[in-house]
C-alpha positions as CSV (number, residue, x, y, z in Angstrom):
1,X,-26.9,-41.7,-4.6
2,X,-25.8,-40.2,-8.1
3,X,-26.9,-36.9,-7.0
4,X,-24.6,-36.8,-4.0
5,X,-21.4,-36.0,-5.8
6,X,-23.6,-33.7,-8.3
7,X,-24.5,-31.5,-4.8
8,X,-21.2,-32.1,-3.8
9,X,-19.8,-30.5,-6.9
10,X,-22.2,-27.6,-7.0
11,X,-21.5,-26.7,-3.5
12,X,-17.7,-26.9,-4.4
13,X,-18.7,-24.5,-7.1
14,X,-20.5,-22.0,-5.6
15,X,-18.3,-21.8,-2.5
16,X,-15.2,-21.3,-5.4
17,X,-17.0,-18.4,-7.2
18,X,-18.4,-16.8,-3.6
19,X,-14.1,-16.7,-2.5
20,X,-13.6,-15.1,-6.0
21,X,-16.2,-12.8,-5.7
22,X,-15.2,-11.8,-2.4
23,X,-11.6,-11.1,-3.1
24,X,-12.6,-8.9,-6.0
25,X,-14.6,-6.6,-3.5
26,X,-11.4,-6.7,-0.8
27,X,-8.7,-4.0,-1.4
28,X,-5.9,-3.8,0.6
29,X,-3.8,-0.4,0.7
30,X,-0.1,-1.1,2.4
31,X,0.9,2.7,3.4
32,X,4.5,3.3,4.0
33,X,6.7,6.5,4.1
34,X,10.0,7.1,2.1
35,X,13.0,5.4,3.5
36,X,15.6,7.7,5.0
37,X,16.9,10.5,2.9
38,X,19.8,12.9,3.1
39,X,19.8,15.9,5.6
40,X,23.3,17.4,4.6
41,X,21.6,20.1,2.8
42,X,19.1,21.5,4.6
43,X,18.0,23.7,1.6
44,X,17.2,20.5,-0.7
45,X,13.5,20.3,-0.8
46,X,14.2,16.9,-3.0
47,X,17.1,15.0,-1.1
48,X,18.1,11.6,-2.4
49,X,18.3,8.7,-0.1
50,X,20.7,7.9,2.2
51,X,22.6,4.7,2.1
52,X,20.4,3.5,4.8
53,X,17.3,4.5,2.9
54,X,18.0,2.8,0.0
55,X,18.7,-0.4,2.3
56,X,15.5,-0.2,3.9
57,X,13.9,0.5,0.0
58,X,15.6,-2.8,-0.6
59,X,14.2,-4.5,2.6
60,X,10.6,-3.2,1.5
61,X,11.1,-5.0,-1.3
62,X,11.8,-8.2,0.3
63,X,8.7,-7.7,3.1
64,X,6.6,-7.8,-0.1
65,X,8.0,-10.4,-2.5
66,X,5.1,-12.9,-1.6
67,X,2.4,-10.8,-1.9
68,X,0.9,-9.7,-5.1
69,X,1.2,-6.0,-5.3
70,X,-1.2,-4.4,-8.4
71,X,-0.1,-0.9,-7.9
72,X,2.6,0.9,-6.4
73,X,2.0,4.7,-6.1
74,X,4.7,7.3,-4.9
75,X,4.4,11.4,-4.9
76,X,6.9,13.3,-7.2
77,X,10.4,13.2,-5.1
78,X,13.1,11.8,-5.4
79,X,12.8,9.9,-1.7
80,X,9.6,8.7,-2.5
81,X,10.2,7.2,-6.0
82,X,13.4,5.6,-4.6
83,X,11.4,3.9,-1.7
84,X,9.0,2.6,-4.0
85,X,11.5,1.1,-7.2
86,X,13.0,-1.8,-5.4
87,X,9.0,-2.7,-5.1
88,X,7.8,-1.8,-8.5
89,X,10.7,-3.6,-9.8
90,X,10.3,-7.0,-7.9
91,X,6.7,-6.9,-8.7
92,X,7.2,-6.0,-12.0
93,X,5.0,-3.2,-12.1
94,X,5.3,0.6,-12.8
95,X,5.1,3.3,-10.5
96,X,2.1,5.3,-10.4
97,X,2.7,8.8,-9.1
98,X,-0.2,11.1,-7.0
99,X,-0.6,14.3,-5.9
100,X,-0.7,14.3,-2.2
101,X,-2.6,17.3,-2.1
102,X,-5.4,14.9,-3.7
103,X,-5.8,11.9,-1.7
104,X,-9.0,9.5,-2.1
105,X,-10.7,10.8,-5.0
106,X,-13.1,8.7,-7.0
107,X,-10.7,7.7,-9.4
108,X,-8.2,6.5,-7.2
109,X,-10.9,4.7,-5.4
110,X,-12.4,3.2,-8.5
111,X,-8.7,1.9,-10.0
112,X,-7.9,0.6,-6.9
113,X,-11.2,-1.5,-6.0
114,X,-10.2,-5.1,-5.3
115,X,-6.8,-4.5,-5.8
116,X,-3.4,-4.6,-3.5
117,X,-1.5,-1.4,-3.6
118,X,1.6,-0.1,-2.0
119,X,1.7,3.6,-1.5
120,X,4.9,5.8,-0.6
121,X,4.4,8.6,1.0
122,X,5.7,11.4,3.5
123,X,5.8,11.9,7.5
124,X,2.4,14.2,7.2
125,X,0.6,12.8,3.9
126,X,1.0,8.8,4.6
127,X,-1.0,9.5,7.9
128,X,-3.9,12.0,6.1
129,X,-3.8,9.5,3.4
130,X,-4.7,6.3,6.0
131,X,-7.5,8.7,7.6
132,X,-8.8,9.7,4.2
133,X,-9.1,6.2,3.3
134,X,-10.3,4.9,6.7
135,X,-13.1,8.0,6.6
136,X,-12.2,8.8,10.4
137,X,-9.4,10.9,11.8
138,X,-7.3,8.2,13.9
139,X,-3.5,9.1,12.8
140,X,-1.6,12.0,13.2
141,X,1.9,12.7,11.2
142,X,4.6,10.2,11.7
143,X,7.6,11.9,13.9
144,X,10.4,12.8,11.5
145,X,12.8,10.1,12.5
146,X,10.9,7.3,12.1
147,X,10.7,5.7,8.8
148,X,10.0,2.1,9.7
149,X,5.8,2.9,10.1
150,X,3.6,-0.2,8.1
151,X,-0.1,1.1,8.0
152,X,-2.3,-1.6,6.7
153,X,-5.7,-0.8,5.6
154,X,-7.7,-3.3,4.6
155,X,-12.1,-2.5,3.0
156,X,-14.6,-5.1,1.9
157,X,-17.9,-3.7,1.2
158,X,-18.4,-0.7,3.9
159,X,-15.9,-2.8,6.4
160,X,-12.9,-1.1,7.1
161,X,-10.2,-3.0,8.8
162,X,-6.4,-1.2,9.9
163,X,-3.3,-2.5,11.8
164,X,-0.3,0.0,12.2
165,X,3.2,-2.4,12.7
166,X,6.6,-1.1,12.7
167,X,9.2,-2.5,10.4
168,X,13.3,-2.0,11.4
């Protein structure tokens, strides 16, 4: 009978460290494109955010407050790195910028492993991103007047897992 809660206590243990180990091999990528920005000047290639952009940056925000966020990565614009402060901020992390043009690589792939990242992107490079990630084509840009799109992509080992939800 003394040996019961000793089992009992190693079973509790290894089922405690398998959990941890498998969260460390999970990474979940939350994929999201700029909020809306400013079409007054149609020969601003970096346009600010509207005042309806920077609400929905806020409400971003808020959709994220309970879940811990590691990274948050945004290209070089204005729009993007607007979208993605409000997060940053609540999460208390920094924003990590990336070169569309370079999606995926090893590095990212490596700094990211096991970790929860938020990623702001554009109409065309959130979608290429999600693919790059997912290693299939399955999305296609995201029409230019939507800017509520949620991808969620989600690896453990060699499974790959994604849900697309729109947020208004």
């Amino acid at each position: 009978m003394k040996f019961i809660p000793l089992i009992f206590l190693l079973l509790i243990s290894f089922t405690g460290n398998t959990q941890t180990d498998q969260k460390e091999k999970t990474t979940t990528y939350f994929f999201i494109r700029h909020a809306e920005k400013d079409l007054s000047d149609s020969k601003d290639r970096d346009p600010a955010l509207t005042e309806k952009g920077k609400r929905r940056a806020q409400n971003w925000a808020v959709l994220f407050k309970d879940t811990k966020i590691d990274f948050v990565f945004s290209t070089d614009y204005t729009r993007t790195r607007d979208t993605a402060k409000p997060i940053a901020k609540s999460q208390d992390v920094d924003i990590t910028l990336y070169d569309p043009k370079a999606l995926n690589n090893p590095e990212f792939q490596e700094k990211t492993k096991g970790k929860t990242c938020v990623i702001v992107g554009h109409s065309n490079s959130t979608p290429n991103f999600v693919n790059r990630v997912m290693g299939q084509q399955k999305y296609t840009a995201i029409d230019e007047s939507h800017y509520g799109k949620l991808f969620i992509v989600t690896t453990t080992d060699e499974i790959v897992t994604d849900i697309v939800l729109t947020v208004h």
